[in-house]
N, C-alpha and C positions, 0 to 999 in steps of 0.2 A: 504494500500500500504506500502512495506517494502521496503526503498531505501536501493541500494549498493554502493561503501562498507560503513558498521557499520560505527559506531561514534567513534572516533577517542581522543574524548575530555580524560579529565583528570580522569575521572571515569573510561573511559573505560580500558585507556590505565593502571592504578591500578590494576582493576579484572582481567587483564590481566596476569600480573606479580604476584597478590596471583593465582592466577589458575595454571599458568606454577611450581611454585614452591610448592604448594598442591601437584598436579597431578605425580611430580617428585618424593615426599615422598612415593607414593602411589607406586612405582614401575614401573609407564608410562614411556617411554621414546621417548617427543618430538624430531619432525623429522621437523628442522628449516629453510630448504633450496632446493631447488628442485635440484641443485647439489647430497645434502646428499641423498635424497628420491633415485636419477637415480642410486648413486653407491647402496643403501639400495637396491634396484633391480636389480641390475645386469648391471647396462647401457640396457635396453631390446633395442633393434635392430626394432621389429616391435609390435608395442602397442594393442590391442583390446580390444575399448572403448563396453559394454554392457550396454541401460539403460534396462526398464520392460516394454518397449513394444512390440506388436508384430512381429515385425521384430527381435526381439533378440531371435527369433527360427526360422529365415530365413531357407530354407534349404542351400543355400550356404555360412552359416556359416562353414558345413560340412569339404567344403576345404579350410579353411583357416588356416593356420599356424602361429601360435603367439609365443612368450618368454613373453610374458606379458600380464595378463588378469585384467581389472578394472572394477565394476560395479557399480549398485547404488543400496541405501538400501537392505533390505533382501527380499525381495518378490523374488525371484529368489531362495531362500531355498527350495523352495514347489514345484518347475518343474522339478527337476534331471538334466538341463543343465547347461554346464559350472556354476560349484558349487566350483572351487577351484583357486577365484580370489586373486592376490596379496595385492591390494591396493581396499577397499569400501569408496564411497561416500555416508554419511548419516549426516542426523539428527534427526535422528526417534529413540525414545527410546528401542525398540527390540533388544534385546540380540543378542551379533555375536553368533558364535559358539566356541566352547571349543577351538576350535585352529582355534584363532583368525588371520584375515589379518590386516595389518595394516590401519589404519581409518582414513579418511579425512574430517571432521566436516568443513562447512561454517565461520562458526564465534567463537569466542572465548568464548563467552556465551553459543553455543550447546554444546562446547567441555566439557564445567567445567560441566553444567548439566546435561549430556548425561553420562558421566564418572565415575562421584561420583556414579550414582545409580547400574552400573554395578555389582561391587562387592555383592552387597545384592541381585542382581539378576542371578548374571549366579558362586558366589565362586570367580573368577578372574577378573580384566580389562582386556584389549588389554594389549601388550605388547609396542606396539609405536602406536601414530598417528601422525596427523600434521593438521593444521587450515589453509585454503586457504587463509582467509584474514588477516595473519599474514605472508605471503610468498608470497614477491615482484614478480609482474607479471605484464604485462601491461593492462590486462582485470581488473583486481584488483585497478589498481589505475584510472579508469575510475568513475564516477559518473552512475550509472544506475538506473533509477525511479521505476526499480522494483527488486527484489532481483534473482538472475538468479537460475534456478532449479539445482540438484545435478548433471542429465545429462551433462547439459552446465559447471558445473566449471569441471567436469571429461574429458571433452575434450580442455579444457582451461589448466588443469596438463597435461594432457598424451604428451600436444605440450611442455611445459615445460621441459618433459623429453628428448625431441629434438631427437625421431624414428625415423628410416630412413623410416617406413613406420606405415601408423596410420589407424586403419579400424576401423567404426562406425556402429553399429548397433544396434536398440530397441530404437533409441531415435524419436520418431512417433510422435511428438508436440502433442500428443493427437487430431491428426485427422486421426488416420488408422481406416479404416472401421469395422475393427475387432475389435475397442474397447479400453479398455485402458492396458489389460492386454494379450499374451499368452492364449491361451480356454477358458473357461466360467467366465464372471466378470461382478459382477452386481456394481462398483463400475462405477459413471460417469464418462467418457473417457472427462476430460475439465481440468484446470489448477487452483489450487486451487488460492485464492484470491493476496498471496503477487507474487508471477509470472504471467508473462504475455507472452504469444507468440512472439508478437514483440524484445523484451528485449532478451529472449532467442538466437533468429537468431541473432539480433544483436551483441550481446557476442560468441556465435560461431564463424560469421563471423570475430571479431576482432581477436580471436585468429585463425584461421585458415591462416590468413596475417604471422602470424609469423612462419610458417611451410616451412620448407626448403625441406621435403622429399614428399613421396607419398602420399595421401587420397584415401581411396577407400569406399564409405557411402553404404552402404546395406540396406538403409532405402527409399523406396522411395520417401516418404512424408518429409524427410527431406534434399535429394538431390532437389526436386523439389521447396518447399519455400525458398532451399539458392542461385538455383539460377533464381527466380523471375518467377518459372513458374506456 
């Protein structure tokens, strides 16, 4: 089990600051504040959260109309759909692409390790990213027994952004009958050990309270567990 958020102590809050200023020499440039991120964006008007399940090839993604597209990790390189997101949530070591989006690492520890390896893997870094649990938020400063998946903090920023409108879809808690992926995946449709289903809804729910505009969830397993059915 991986509680959230990170540890806070005196070591951490050190590797923090040689990493901010490593990563800075290297030509990265941290994005410290979801104010910076919204103007880094454009202020987007209406958000579309994408994670990798099968609802994130809904057909009624079709008409949906965004200024802003976010998703999670890279497994969405390999399907030809919505392939040109602003802002990625990962911590998986896989190479972005040569033109890179801006990247939003979990913790400060994905960031420095996920980061340094780039170069020797893809020639460049990103050009900016930003670490969730170093940017105040109220899901953030909760205690949660499990570490929330990349899904859940991508809709915990995108409400950060303060849209007037926020659509969700592919985030399938790993109970869509189709699996855990888009067509064919022999990969287990379950949640790997430090998340946990409950933790997830719960962190959605808390930041969905702080939404002033629209939701519209295109997922139906995940409209259905948030509201109790």
């Amino acid at each position: 089990m991986t509680k959230w958020p990170p540890d806070k102590g005196l070591y951490a809050r050190l590797a923090g600051q040689v990493g901010r200023v490593a990563l800075s020499f290297s030509g990265m440039h941290r994005i410290g504040s979801w104010d910076a991120l919204a103007r880094r964006l454009g202020r987007p008007r209406t958000i579309l959260c994408l994670g990798n399940g099968p609802s994130s090839e809904s057909p009624a993604l079709e008409n949906i109309h965004f200024d802003c597209l976010l998703r999670v990790n890279w497994v969405w390189r390999r399907r030809g759909s919505h392939t040109a997101p602003q802002l990625v949530f990962t911590a998986d070591i896989d190479s972005p692409p040569e033109r890179s989006p801006i990247i939003c690492f979990p913790t400060r520890e994905d960031a420095n390790r996920i980061l340094a390896g780039y170069p020797r893997r893809t020639g460049a870094p990103p050009q900016e990213y930003l670490v969730f649990s170093e940017t105040p938020s109220a899901t953030r400063d909760t205690a949660w027994s499990h570490r929330p998946t990349n899904g859940a903090l991508m809709i915990g920023a995108a409400i950060q952004l303060q849209p007037n409108r926020l659509v969700i879809a592919g985030i399938d808690l790993y109970l869509h009958t189709a699996g855990k992926y888009p067509g064919i995946s022999e990969e287990q449709n379950e949640y790997d050990a430090i998340h946990h289903r409950d933790v997830d809804l719960a962190f959605i729910r808390a930041a969905l309270k702080d939404h002033r505009g629209e939701v519209q969830i295109l997922s139906e397993v995940l409209e259905a567990e948030l509201n109790g059915k």
